[in-house]
C-alpha positions in Angstrom: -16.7 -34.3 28.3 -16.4 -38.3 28.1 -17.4 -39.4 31.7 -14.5 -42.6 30.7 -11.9 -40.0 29.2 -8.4 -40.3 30.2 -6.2 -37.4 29.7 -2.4 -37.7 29.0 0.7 -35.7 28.1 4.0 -36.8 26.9 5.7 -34.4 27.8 7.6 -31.1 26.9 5.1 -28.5 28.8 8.0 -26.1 29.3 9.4 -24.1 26.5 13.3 -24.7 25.7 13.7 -20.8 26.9 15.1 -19.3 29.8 11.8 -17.3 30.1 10.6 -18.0 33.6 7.9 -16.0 33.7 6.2 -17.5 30.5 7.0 -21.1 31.4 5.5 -20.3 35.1 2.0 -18.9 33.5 2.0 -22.1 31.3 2.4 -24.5 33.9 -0.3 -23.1 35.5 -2.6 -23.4 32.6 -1.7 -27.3 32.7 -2.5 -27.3 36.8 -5.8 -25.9 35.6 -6.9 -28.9 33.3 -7.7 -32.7 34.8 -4.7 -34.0 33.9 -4.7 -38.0 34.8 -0.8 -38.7 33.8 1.8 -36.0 32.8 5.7 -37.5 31.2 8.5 -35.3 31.6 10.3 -34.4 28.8 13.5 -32.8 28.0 12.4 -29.4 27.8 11.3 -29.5 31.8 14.8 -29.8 32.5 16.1 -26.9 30.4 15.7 -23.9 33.0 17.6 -26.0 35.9 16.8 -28.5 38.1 15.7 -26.1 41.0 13.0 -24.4 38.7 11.4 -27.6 37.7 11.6 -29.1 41.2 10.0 -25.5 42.4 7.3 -26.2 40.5 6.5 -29.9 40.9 6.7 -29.4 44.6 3.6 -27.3 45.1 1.7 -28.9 42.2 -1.2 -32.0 42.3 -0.7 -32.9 38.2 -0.1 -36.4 38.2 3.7 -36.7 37.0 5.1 -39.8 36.2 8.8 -41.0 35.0 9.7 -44.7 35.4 13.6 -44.2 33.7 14.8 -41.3 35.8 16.9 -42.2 38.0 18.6 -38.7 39.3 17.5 -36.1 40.3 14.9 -37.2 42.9 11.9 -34.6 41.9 9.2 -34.5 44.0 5.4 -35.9 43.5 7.2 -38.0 40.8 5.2 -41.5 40.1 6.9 -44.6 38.4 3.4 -45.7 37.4 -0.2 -44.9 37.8 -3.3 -46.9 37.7 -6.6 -45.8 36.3 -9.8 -47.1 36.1 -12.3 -46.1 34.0 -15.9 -47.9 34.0 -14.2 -51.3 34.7 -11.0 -51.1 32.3 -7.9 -50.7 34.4 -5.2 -48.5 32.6 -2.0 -49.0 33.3 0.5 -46.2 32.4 4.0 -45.4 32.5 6.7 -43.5 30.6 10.4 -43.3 29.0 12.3 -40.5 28.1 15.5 -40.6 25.9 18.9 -39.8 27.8 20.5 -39.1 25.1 18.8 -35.8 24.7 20.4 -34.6 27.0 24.2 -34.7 25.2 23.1 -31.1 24.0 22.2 -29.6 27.2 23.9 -27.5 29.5 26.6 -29.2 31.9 24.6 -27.8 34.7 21.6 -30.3 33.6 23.8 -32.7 31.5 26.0 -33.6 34.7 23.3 -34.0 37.2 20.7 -36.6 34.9 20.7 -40.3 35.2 18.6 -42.6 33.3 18.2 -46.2 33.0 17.9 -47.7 29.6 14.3 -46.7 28.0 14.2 -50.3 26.5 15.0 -52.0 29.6 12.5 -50.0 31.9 10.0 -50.5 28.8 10.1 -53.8 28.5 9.8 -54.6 32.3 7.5 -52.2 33.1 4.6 -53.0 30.3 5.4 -56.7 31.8 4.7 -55.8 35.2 1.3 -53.8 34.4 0.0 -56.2 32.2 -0.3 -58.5 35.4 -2.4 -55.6 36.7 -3.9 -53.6 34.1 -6.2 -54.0 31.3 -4.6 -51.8 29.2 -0.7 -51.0 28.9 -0.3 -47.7 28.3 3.0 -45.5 27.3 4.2 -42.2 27.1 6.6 -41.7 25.2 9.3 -39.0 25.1 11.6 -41.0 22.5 10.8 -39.7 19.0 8.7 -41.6 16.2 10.9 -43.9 15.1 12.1 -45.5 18.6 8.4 -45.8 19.2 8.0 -47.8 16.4 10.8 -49.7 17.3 9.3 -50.5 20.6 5.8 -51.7 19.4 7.8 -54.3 17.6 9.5 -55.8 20.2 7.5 -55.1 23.4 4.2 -56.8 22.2 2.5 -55.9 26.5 2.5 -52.4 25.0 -1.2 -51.8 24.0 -0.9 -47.9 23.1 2.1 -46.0 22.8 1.3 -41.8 23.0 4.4 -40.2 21.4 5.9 -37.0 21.8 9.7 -35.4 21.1 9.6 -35.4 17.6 6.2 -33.6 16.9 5.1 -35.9 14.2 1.6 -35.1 13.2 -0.4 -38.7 13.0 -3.5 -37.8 11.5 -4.7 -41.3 12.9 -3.0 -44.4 14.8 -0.4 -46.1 13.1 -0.7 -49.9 14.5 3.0 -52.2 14.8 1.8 -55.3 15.9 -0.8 -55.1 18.5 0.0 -51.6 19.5 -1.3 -48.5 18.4 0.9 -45.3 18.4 -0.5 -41.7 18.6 0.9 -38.2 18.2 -0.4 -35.2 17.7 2.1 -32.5 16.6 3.2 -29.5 18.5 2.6 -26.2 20.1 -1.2 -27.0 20.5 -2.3 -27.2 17.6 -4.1 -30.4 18.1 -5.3 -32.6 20.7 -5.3 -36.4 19.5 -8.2 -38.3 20.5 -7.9 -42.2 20.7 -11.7 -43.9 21.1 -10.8 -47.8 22.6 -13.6 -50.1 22.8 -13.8 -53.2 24.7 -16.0 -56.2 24.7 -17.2 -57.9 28.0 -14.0 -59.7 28.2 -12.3 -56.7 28.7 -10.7 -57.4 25.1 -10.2 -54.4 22.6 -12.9 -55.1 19.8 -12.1 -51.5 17.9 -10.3 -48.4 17.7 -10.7 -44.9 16.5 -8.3 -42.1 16.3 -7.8 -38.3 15.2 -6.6 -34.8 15.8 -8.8 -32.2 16.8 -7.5 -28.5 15.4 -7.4 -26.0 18.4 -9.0 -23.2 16.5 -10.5 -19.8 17.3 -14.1 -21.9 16.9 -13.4 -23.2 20.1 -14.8 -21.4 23.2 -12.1 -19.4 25.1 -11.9 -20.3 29.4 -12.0 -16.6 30.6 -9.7 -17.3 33.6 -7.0 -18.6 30.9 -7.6 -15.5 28.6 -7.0 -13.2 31.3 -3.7 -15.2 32.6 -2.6 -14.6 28.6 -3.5 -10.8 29.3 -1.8 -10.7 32.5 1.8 -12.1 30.6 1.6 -9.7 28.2 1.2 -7.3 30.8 3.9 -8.1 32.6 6.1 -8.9 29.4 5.8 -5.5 28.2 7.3 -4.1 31.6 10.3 -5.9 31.0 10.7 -5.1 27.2 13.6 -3.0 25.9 13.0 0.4 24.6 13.8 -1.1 21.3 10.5 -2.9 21.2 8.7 -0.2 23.3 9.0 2.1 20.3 6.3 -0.1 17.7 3.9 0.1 20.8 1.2 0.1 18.3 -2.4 1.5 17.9 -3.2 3.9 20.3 -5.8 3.6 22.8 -8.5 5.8 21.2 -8.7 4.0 18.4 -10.2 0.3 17.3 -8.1 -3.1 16.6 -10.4 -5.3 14.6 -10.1 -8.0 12.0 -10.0 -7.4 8.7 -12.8 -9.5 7.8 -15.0 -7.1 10.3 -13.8 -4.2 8.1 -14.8 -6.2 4.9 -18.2 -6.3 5.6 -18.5 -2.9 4.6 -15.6 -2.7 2.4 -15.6 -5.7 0.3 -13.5 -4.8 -2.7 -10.6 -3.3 -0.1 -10.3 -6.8 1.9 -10.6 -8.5 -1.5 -7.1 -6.4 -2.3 -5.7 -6.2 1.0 -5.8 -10.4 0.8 -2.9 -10.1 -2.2 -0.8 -7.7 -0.3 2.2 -8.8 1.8 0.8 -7.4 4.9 -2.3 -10.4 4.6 0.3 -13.0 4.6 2.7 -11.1 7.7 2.4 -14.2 10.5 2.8 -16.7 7.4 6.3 -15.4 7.1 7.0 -15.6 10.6 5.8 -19.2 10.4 7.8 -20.4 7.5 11.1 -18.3 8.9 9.8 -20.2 13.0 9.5 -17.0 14.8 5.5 -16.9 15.3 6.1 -16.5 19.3 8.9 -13.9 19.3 7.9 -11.0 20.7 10.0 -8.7 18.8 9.2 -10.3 15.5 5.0 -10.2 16.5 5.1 -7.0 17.6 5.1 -5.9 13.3 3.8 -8.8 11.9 0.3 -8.7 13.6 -2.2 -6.0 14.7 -2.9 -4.5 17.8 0.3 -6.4 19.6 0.8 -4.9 22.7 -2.6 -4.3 23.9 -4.9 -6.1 26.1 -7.9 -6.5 23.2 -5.0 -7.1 20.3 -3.1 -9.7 19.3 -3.0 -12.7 22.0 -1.9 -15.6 20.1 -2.7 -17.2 17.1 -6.0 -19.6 18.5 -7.6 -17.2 20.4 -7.0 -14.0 18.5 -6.7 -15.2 14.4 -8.5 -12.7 13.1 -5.5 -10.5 13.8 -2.4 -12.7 12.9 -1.8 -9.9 10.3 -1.0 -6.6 9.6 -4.7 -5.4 8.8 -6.9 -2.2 7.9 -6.8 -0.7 11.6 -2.9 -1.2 12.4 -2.4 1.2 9.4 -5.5 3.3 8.8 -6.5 4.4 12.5 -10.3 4.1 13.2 -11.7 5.7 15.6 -15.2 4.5 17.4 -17.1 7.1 16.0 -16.6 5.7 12.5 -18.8 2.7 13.2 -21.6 5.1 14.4 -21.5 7.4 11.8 -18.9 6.3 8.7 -19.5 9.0 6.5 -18.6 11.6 9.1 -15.6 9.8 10.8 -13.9 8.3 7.4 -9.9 6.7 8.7 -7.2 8.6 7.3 -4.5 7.2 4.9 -1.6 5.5 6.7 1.1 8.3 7.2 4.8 7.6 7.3 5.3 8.5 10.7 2.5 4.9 11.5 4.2 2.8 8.9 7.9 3.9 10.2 7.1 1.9 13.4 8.4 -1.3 11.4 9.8 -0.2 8.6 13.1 1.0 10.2 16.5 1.2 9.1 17.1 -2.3 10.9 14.0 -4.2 9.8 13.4 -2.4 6.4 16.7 -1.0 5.0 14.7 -0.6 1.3 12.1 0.8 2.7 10.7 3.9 0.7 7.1 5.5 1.9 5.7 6.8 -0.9 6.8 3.3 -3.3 5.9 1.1 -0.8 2.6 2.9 -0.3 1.6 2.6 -4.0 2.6 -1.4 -3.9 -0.6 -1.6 -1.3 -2.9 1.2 -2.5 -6.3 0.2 -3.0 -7.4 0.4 -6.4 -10.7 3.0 -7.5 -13.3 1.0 -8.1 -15.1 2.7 -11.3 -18.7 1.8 -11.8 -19.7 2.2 -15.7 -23.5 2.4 -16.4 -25.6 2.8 -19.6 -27.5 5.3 -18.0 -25.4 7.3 -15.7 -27.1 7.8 -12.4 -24.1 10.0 -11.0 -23.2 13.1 -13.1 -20.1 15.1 -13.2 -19.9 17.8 -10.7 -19.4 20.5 -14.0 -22.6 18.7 -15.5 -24.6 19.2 -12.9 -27.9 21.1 -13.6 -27.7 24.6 -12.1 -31.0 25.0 -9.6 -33.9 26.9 -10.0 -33.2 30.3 -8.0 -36.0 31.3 -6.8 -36.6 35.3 -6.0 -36.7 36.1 -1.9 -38.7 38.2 -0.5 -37.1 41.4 0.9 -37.5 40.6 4.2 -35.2 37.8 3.8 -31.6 39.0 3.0 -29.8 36.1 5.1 -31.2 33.1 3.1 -30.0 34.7 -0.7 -26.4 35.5 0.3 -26.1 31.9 1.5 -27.2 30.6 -1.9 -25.3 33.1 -3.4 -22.4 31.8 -1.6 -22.8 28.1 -2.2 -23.3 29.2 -5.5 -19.5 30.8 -5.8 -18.4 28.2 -3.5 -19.1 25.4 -6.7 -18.0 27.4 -9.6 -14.4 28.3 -7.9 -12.0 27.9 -10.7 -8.9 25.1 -10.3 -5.8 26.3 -10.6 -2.8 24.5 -12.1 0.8 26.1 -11.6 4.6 24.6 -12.5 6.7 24.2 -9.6 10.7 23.7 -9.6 11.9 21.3 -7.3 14.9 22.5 -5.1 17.3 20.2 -2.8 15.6 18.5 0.3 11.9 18.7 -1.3 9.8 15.8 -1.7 6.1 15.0 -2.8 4.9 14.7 0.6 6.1 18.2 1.7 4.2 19.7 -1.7 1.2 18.3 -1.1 2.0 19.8 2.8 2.7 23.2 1.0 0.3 22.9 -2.0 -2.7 21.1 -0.7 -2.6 21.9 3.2 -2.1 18.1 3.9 0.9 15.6 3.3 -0.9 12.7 2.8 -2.6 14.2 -0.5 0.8 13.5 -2.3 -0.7 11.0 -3.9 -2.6 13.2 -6.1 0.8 15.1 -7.3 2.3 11.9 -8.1 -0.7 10.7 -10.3 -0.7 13.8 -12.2 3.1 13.5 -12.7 3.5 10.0 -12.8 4.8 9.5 -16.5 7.5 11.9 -15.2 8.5 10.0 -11.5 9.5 6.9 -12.0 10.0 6.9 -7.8 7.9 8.8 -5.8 10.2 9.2 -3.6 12.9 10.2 -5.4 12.4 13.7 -7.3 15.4 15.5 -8.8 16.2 18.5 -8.5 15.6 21.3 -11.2 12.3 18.9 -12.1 9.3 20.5 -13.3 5.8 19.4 -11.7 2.1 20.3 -12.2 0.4 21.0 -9.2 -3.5 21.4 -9.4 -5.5 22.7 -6.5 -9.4 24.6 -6.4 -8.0 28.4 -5.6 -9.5 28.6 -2.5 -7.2 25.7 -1.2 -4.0 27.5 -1.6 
């Protein structure tokens, strides 16, 4: 928002993929910022020369190279010159050739460079004549940039890239400052020069600004995010297809949205595994594959899930809706629209034979069950249902034989006796089809295993020829 701001990139805009499509919506995202000097780095080259050149040719960012030698890319510049409220800039860049020892032969045969510390040196000597302010980007790594600033002293500020080193402020060699700011996006570095009216640097300031979720989103790049994922699920395999997540009638939502009303459940969910799911994928660097995101955050897939990890945090994990389904109805009316329990069928989406060869329902289940919260006061304001005071019946007048056989029904309806039975596992049962026999509902098995649990030592593993109690009001059978 600086009306003297001057904004750079050392390059590596382009992902080291061979996904077109994503490195096409990116670039655009760069065309759509006021770039004043963008360096090529390795990565541009990694897709071919044709696709780079393809997209250069067609393009007003500002691209500069001064060591490249081959190929001849269009709208390339050697230098630019900016002014900005009477300080000339003068910028240029290097980028290391031997990068390129790793690539392809398709890219490595068809590069040429000069040597970075030649063009360095007599480029920063020819700018000085005609700039204020010497200005390189650098696609060489950390150390070489160091390197550099020692022995090229017409180098005033040296913005580094390659080597995603995180500089938390400049780091001064001499009379030149070196910046970088990390990777991915994470941060934009900000470098504050002020000059005297000699045109002479008097101070410096420097520091990364985190590109977080507080940030306000542009609309036009949100829906170009949409749009890829969009298009990038037409071209996924059936194998990711099948952990197409929530479905449409129901809500994604943070957790934290949940815990408003839920406290004590987000307070538990925030020790399970699934509150740390992108963290793995972070330490393990696969927080942008598709197939890995797809399971380890919530609503992936759709257009109001999971975007990426600035402008959709609240849902780098795998929170309440992803497993208990909530429909919209529950925030108008909770106590009439409750979310079931996750059921095996939802939590089998990820927890495949490929991705989860341990996995066991009913024991991983009880490893993120939410504890009961029991509230213990001196003076009991909630009474047992069997200690409830029976009501005053009052005697009807004749005329009304419709209102006393409803109270005599309710009244039958709460003294209904619970039954408790024995029953003898066979071959191929499990607690989730007695609860589906005994209680009308699989996902009451929960309630068999607590009454049995000194007996199971796995829930889902019952023997055959075990005895179980089963207990059920004898209107439920």
């Amino acid at each position: 928002d600086h009306p003297n701001s001057i904004l750079v990139d050392a390059g590596d805009f382009l992902s080291s993929t061979r996904r077109a499509l994503k490195d096409s919506i990116a670039f655009r995202g760069y065309e759509m910022m006021p770039y004043d000097a963008v360096a090529l780095g390795d990565q541009e080259f990694f897709r071919g020369i044709p696709f780079l050149s393809g997209l250069m040719e067609d393009s007003d960012l500002p691209f500069v190279a001064s060591n490249l030698q081959q190929p001849q890319l269009p709208n390339l510049q050697s230098e630019i010159l900016i002014e900005r409220n009477g300080i000339t800039f003068g910028i240029f860049s290097v980028l290391d050739p031997s990068i390129f020892r790793f690539y392809p032969k398709s890219v490595s045969e068809v590069v040429d460079f000069l040597s970075y510390e030649e063009v360095a040196t007599r480029q920063a000597a020819a700018l000085s004549e005609k700039a204020d302010v010497v200005v390189m980007l650098s696609h060489l790594g950390i150390e070489k940039d160091r390197e550099l600033a020692a022995s090229v002293e017409e180098i005033d500020v040296i913005v580094g890239g390659h080597t995603q080193t995180i500089l938390q402020e400049p780091e001064k060699i001499g009379n030149t400052l070196i910046v970088q700011a990390g990777k991915d996006g994470y941060y934009v570095g900000e470098l504050k020069l002020t000059f005297d009216e000699e045109k002479e640097l008097q101070s410096y300031s420097g520091k990364l600004i985190p590109m977080d979720i507080s940030m306000p989103n542009d609309p036009v790049m949100v829906n170009m995010i949409i749009e890829y994922n969009r298009l990038k699920r037409q071209r996924l395999t059936r194998r990711i297809e099948r952990i197409m997540p929530i479905p449409a009638e129901y809500l994604v939502a943070p957790a934290a949205k949940c815990g408003t009303c839920h406290p004590d459940k987000l307070e538990h969910w925030l020790t399970t595994a699934h509150a740390a799911s992108f963290t793995t994928l972070e330490n393990e660097h696969k927080h942008k594959s598709p197939d890995c995101l797809s399971c380890h955050t919530s609503g992936f897939g759709r257009d109001d899930g999971y975007l990426n990890y600035n402008i959709t945090a609240g849902l780098k994990t795998v929170n309440c809706t992803e497993c208990h389904y909530v429909s919209v109805e529950h925030l108008k009316k909770p106590f009439l629209s409750k979310p079931g329990p996750p059921t095996e069928a939802a939590c089998l989406r990820c927890h495949d034979q490929k991705n989860s060869p341990s996995y066991e329902f009913a024991a991983f289940t009880e490893r993120i069950l939410h504890p009961m919260i029991e509230v213990i006061d001196a003076e009991p304001s909630i009474i047992v249902s069997s200690e409830l005071p029976k009501p005053e019946v009052t005697a009807e007048p004749e005329d009304e034989p419709v209102a006393e056989e409803v109270v005599e029904k309710e009244k039958v309806a709460e003294e209904l006796p619970v039954l408790q039975l024995k029953h003898v596992v066979v071959e191929g049962e499990s607690l989730w089809k007695l609860a589906e026999q005994y209680l009308n509902d699989g996902t009451r098995w929960q309630e068999i295993y607590m009454l049995n649990r000194e007996n199971i030592s796995n829930p889902d593993l019952i023997r055959e020829g075990q005895e179980l109690n089963i207990q059920f009001p004898q209107g439920e059978e």
